[in-house]
PyMOL CGO cylinders between C-alpha atoms (Angstrom):
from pymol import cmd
from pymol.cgo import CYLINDER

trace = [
    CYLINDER, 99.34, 165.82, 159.08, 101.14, 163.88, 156.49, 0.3, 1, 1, 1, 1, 1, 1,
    CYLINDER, 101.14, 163.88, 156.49, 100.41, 163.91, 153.06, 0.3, 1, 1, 1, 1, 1, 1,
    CYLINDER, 100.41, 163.91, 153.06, 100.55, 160.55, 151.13, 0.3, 1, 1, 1, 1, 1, 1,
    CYLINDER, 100.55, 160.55, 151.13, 103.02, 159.87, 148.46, 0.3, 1, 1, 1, 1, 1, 1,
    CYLINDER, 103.02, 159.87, 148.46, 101.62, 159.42, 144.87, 0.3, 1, 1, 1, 1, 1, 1,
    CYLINDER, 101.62, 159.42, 144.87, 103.40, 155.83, 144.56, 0.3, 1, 1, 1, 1, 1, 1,
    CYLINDER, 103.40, 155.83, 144.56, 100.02, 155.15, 147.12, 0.3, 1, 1, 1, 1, 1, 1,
    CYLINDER, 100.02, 155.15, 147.12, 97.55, 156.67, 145.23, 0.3, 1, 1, 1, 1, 1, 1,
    CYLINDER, 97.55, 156.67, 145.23, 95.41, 154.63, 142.91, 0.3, 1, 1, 1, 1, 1, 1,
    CYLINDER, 95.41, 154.63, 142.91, 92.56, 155.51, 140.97, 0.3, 1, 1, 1, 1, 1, 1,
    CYLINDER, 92.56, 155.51, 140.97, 90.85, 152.46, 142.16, 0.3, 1, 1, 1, 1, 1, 1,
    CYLINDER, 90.85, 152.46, 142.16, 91.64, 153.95, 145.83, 0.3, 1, 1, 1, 1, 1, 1,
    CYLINDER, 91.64, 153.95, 145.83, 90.18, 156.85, 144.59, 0.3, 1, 1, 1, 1, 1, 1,
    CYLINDER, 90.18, 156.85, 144.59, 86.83, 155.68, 143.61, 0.3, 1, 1, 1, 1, 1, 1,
    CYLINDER, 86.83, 155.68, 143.61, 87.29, 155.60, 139.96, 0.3, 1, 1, 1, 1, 1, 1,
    CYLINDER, 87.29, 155.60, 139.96, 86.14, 153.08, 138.02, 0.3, 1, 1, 1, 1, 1, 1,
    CYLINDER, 86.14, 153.08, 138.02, 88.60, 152.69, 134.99, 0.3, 1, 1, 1, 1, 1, 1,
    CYLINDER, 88.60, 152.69, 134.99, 87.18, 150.13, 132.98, 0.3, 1, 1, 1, 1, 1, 1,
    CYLINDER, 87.18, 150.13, 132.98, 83.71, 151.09, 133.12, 0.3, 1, 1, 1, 1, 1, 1,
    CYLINDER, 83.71, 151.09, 133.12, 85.17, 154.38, 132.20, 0.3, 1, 1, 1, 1, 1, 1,
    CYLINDER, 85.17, 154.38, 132.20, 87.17, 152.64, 129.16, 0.3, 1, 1, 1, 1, 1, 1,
    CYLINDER, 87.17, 152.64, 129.16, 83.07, 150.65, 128.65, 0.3, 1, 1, 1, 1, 1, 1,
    CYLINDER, 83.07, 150.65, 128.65, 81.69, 154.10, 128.56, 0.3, 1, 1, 1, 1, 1, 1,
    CYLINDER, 81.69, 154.10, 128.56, 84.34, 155.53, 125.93, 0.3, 1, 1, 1, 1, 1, 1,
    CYLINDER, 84.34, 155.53, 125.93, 83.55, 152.25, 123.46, 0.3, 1, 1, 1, 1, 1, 1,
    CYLINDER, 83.55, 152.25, 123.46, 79.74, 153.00, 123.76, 0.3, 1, 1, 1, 1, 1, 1,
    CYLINDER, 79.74, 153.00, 123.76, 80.28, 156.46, 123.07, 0.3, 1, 1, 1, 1, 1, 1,
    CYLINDER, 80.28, 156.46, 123.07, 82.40, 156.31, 119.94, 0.3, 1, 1, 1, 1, 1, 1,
    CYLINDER, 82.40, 156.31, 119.94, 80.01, 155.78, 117.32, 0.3, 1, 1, 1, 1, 1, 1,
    CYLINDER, 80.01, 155.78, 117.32, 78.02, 158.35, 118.24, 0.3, 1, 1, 1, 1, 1, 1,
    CYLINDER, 78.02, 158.35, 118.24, 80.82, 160.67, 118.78, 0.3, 1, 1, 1, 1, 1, 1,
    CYLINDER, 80.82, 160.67, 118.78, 81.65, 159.56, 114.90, 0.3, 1, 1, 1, 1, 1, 1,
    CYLINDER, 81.65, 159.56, 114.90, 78.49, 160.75, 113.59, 0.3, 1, 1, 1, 1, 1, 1,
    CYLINDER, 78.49, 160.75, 113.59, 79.08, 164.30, 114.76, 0.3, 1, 1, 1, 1, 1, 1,
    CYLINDER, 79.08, 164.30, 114.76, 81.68, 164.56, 112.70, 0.3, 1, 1, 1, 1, 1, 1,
    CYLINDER, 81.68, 164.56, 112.70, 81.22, 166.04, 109.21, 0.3, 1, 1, 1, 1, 1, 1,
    CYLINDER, 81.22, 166.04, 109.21, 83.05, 168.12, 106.37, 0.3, 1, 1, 1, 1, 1, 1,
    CYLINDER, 83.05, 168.12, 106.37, 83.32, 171.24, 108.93, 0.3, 1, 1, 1, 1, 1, 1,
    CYLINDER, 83.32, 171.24, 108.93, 85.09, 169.41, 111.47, 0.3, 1, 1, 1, 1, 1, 1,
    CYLINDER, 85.09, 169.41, 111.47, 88.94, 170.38, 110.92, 0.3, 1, 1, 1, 1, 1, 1,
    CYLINDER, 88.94, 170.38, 110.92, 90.39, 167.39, 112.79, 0.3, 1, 1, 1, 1, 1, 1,
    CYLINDER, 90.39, 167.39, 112.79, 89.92, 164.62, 114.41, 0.3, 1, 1, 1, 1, 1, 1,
    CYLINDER, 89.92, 164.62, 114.41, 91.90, 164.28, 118.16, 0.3, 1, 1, 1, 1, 1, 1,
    CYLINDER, 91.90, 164.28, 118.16, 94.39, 166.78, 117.84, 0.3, 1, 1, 1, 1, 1, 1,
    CYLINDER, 94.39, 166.78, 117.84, 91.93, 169.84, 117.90, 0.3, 1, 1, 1, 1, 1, 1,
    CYLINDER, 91.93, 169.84, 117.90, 89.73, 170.85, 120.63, 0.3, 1, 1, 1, 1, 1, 1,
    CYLINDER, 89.73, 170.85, 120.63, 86.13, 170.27, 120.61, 0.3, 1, 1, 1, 1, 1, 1,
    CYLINDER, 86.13, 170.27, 120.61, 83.70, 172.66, 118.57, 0.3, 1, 1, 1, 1, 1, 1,
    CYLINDER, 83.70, 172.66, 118.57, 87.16, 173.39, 116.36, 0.3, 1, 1, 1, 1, 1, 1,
    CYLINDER, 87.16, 173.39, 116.36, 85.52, 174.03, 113.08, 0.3, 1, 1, 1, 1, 1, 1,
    CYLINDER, 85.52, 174.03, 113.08, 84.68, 175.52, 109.90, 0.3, 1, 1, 1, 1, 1, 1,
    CYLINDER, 84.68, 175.52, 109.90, 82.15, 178.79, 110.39, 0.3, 1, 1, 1, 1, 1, 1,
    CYLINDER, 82.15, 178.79, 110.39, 79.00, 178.02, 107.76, 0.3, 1, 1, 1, 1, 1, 1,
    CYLINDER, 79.00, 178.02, 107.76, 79.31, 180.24, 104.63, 0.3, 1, 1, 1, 1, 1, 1,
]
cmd.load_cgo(trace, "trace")
């Protein structure tokens, strides 16, 4: 068994569709943008749910 070097692996070869995944991340922005309010404490450096607890 030999196992295949990762100069050979694509994502493509893979099965994974980049641009329609880069389609799917421009269709999803906007309403990714409305989530985000006065609680949220940042923007891409934070994990998601990272926020404020309501007082």
């Amino acid at each position: 068994m030999s196992a295949a070097s990762p100069e050979g692996i694509t994502y493509a070869a893979s099965g994974v569709d980049t641009e329609a995944g880069d389609k799917a991340v421009e269709l999803m922005k906007s309403a990714v943008a409305r989530t985000h309010g006065p609680e949220v404490l940042g923007e891409w450096a934070r994990s998601p749910g990272c926020s404020t607890p309501p007082r």
